[in-house]
N, C-alpha and C positions, 0 to 999 in steps of 0.2 A: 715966246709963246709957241707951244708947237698944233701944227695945223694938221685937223683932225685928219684923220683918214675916212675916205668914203668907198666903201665896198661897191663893187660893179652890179650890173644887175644880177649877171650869174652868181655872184659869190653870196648875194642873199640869196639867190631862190637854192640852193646847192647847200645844205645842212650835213650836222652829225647826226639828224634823225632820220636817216634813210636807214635802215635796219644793216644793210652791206656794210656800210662804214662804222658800224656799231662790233660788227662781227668779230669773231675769233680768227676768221680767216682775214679778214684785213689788217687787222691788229698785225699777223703774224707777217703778213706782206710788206708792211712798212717797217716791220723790227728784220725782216733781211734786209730790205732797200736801206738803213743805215746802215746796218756792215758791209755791205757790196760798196756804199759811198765812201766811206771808211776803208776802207782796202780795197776799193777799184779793182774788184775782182767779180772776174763772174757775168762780165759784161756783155761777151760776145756769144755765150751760151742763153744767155736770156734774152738776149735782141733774137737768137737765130729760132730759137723755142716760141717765141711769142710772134715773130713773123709768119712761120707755119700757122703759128693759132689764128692769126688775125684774118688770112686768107682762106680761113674756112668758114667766117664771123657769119651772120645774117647779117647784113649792114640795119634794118630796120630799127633795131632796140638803141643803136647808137643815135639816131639822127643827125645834129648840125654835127656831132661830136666824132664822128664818125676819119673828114680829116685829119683833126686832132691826135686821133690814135694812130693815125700812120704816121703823124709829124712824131709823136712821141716814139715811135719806132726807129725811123731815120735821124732823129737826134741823141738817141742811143748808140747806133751805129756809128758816130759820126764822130761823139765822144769817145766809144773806146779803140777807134782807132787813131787819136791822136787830130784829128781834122777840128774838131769845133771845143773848146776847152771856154767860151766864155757862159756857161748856163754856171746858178750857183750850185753850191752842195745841195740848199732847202730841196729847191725846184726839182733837180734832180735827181731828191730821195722819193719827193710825190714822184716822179716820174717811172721810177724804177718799180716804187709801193705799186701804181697802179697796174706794170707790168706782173709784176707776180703776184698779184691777185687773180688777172686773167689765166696765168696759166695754173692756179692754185687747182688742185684737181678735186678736190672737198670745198667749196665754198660756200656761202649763204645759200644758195638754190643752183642746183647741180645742173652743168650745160644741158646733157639729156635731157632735163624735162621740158616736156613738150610747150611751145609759146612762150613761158618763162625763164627757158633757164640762162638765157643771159641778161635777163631784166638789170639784175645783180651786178655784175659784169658793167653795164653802160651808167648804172648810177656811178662806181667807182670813177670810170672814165669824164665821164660830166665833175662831179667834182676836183678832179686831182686838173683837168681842162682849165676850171674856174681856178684853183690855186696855183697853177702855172704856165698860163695866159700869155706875160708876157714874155718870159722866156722862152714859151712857144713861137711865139710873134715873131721873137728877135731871130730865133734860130730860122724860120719861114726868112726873112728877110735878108738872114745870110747867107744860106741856100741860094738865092734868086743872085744875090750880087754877085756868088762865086763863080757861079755857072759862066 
């Protein structure tokens, strides 16, 4: 008998109905982040583009999620240069999805606008956080043991 699955807190409060993950722009950020997984290509220009982005962020819109997105940064890093190869494809395609999202330059509500424009932006990061959690986790804890 197989034993259910019980979703975390985040991964209920974290839906398809936030309008961002609905979007055309994310749709099209996860249909690169399969090809980029798929041919492991494209990696070190999108860690180095979204690092720029990410040090320009408001931290505010991100909250708790805010780490997260630097872990997702440095375990991009980390992958494509040969150092950390245990995250899976899945994990790693959310991860990459929610990278190019961020730097998508048309997205659901454009960074310019004023207070909101990375509302959009941080729901992506919160969910893609809640879908790969522990991969994130592990990668933190291999970080810490390698040092």
């Amino acid at each position: 008998m197989r034993k259910a699955k019980t979703k975390s807190r985040a991964e209920r409060h974290v839906s398809y109905q936030k309008p961002a993950l609905r979007s055309e722009a994310f749709a099209r950020a996860l249909s690169e982040a399969k090809l980029c997984v798929a041919g492991s290509g494209g990696l070190r220009s999108l860690f180095e583009q979204a690092a720029r982005k990410a040090a320009s962020l408001p931290r505010q819109p991100f909250k708790e999620n805010w780490a997260y997105l630097h872990t997702m940064l440095r375990l991009v890093r980390a992958y494509e240069r040969g150092e950390y190869q245990q995250v899976s494809n899945d994990a790693l395609m959310w991860i990459i999805a929610a990278l190019n999202y961020l730097l998508a330059p048309f997205d659901l509500i454009p960074d310019k606008t004023p207070f909101l424009g990375f509302v959009d932006d941080a729901n992506v990061i919160e969910f893609v956080t809640a879908k790969a959690r522990q991969a994130l986790d592990d990668f933190m804890i291999w970080e810490t043991s390698s040092s």
